[in-house]
Every structure is written in C-alpha cells, then in structure tokens.
C-alpha positions as CSV (number, residue, x, y, z in Angstrom):
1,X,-120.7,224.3,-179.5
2,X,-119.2,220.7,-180.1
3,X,-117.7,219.6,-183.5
4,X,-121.1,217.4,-183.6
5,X,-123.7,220.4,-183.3
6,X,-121.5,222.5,-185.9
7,X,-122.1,219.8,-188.8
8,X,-125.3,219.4,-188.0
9,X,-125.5,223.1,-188.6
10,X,-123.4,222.5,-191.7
11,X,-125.6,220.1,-192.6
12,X,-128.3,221.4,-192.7
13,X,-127.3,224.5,-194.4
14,X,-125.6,222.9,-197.3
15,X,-127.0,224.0,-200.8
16,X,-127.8,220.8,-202.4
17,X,-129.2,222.6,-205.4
18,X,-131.4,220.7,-207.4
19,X,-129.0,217.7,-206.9
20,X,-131.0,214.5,-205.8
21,X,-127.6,212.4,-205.0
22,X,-126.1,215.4,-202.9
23,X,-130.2,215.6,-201.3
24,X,-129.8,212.1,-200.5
25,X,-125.9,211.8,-198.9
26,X,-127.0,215.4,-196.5
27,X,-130.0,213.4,-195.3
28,X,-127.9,210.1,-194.4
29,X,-125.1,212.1,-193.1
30,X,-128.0,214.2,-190.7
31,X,-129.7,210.4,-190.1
32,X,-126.0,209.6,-189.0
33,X,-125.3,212.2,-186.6
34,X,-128.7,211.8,-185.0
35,X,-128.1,207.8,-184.6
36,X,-124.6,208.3,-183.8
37,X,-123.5,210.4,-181.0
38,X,-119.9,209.2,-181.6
39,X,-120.6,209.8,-185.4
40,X,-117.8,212.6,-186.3
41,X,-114.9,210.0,-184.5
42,X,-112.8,206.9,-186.1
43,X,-113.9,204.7,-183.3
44,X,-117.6,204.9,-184.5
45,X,-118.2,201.4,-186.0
46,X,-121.1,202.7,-188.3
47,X,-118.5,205.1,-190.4
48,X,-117.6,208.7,-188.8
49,X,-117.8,211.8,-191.1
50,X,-114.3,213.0,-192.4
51,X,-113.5,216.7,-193.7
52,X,-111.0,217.2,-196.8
53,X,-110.2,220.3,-199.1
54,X,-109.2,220.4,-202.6
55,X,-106.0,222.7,-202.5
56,X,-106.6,225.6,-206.2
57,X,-103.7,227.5,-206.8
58,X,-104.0,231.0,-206.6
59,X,-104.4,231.4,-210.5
60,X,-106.9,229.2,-210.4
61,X,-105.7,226.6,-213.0
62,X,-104.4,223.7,-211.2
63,X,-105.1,221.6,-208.3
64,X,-102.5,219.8,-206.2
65,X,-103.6,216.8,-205.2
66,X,-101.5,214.1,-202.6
67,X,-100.8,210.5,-203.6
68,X,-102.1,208.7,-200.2
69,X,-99.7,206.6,-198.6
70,X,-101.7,203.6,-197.9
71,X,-104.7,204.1,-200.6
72,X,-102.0,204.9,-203.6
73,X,-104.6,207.3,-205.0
74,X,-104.3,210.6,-206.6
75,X,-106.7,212.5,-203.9
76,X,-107.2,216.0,-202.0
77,X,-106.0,216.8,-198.7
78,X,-108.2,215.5,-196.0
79,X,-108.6,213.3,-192.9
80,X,-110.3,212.5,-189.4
81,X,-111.6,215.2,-187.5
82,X,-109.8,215.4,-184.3
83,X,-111.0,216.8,-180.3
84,X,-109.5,219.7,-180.9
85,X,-111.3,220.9,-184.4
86,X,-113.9,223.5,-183.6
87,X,-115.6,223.0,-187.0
88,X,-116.0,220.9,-189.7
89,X,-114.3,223.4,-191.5
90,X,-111.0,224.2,-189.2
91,X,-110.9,220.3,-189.8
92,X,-110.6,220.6,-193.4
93,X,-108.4,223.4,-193.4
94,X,-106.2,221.7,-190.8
95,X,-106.1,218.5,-192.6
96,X,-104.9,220.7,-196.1
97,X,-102.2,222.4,-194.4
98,X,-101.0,219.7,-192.6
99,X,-100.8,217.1,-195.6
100,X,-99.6,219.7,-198.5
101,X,-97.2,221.5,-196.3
102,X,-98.7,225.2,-196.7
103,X,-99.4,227.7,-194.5
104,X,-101.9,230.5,-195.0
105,X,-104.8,227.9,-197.0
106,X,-107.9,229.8,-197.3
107,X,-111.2,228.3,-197.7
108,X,-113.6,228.8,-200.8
109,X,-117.0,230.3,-199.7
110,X,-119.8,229.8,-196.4
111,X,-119.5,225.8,-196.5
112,X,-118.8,222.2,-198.4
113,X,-118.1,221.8,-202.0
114,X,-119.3,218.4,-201.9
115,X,-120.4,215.2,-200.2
116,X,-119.0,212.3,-200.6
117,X,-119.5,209.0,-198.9
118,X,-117.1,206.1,-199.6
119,X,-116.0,202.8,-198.1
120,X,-113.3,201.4,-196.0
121,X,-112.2,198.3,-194.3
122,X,-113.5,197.1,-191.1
123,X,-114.2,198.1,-188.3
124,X,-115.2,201.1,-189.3
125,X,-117.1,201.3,-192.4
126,X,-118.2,204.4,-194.1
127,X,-116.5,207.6,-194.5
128,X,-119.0,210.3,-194.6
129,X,-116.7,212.8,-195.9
130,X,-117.0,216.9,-196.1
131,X,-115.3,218.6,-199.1
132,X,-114.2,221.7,-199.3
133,X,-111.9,223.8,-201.8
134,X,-109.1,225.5,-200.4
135,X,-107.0,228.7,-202.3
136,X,-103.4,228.7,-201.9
137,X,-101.7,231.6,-201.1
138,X,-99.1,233.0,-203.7
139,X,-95.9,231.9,-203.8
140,X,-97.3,228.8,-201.7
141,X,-94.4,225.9,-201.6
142,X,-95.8,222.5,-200.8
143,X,-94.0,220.0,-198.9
144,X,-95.0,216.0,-198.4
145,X,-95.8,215.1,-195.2
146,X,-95.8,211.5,-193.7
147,X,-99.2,210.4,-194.9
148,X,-97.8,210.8,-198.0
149,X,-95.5,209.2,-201.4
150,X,-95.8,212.5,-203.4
151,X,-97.5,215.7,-203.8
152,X,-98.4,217.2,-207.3
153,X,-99.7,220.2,-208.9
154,X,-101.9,218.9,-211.7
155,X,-103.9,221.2,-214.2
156,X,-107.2,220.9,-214.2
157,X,-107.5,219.0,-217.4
158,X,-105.4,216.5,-216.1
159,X,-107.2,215.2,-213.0
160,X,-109.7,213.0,-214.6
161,X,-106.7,211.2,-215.8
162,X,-104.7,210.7,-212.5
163,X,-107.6,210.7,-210.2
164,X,-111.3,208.6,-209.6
165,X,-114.7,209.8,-210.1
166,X,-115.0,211.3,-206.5
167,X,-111.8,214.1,-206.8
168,X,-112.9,215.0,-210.2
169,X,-116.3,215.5,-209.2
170,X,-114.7,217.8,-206.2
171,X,-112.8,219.6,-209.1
172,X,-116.1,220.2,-210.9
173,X,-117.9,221.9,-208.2
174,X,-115.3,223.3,-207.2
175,X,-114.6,224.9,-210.5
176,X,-118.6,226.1,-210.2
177,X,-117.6,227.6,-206.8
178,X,-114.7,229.9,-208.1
179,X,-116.7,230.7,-211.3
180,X,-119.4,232.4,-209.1
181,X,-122.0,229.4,-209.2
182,X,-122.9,226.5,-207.2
C-alpha cells in the first residue's frame, strides 16, 4: 500500500465527532488526495499533507514543544512525509523523534488527534497537516536537532501562553485523548 492509499484510509476513518470544522478539513484533505496524486509530497503546488505529533510526558502533565527554526514558533514536532514513510503515522512518529531527540515515542490511540490546515509561502501553498499525540518514554532526555533554536518542556497551562491557536487546540484534544474521550 503507498503512503497515499494509507491516508486515505486514515482519512476516512478519522472520528470527526460532532465537529463541523474537523468534518469539513477531512473532506478537503480526501478532495485533495483524489485531485492530487502528488498530494502527500512538498513538490505538490496545491499544498501536500504533513504529519506532526505533540510529544506528553509520561506523567502526563506537560508537553514539550520545539521552537522552529525558520517559523520562530512555539510548535509540536512534525514535518514532510518522506518515500520512505509507510504511513501517515510512522511519518509522525519519525518526524517526533527526529526533531525532539527521543527514542522509544509511542503514539496515542488508532489515528490523528487533529487536523489542521495552515498556510505557507509560495510555491506550495497549504499544509494539510495530520496531528498526532505522542507519549514519551520515562526517563526520556530530549535533544535539539537542526530544525531547531530550542526545545522545551512546558506544562500544560502554559502553552496557550507560548504557543498559537492551532498547538493549543492539539493540546486540547489531545488532553481528551489521554482522559479516555475524543
């Protein structure tokens, strides 16, 4: 199966709940993929989806969060999907590990978090991007990679105060996701 046919199927499975706005971004990101067969790649001039995870520590009371080299933003780990990603998912979990430095990530429940679409500057214009939440394992030490100024632990009360709408919307369902809910 390609990295295209597996987020369809992630697509299409994703709980929207009873959200309207999360309804709406799964049907443009589906509408994508079926326009676009180049749609998951950076060379896709319509936008490309993107896959990212929101690294919880494992007590479950803080979130460390990267401050992006070339946005200077407070946001989760996350990036392109490459050829050799099998999944949306592997993406996101490759993309955690690789920008906070820690090995043995595992990923919160069957699928996404979140959707969140977003722009960016020409020639490529959208990122359709995949969220996912990602546990750290204990006694985790993080370490900043080259896409990055600084990594940071930050409770979870503190986010909204570092970070924009999209991460702390991440943080919310992701909160819902380790309290058992959606």
């Amino acid at each position: 199966m390609s990295l295209h046919d597996d987020a369809v199927l992630v697509l299409k499975g994703y709980d929207t709940g009873a959200d309207a706005a999360q309804e709406e971004l799964r049907q443009t990101y589906l509408h994508h993929l079926a326009r676009y067969p180049d749609g998951m790649w950076k060379t896709c001039g319509a936008g490309h989806l993107t896959a990212s995870a929101l690294v919880v520590d494992p007590e479950r009371g803080r979130v460390l969060l990267t401050l992006h080299r070339k946005l200077r933003m407070w946001l989760q780990m996350g990036g392109h999907c490459e050829p050799g990603d099998a999944t949306l998912a592997a993406a996101a979990l490759r993309e955690a590990t690789e920008e906070s430095g820690i090995a043995g990530l595992a990923l919160l429940g069957g699928g996404p978090v979140v959707l969140d679409r977003h722009p960016i500057p020409a020639p490529c214009h959208w990122h359709l991007d995949v969220q996912y939440a990602a546990v750290a394992p204990p006694g985790a030490a993080e370490r900043i990679s080259d896409e990055s100024l600084d990594l940071r632990w930050f409770a979870y009360d503190e986010v909204a105060g570092v970070a924009d709408a999209s991460v702390v919307r991440l943080l919310e369902r992701t909160r819902d996701v380790l309290d058992g809910g959606r």
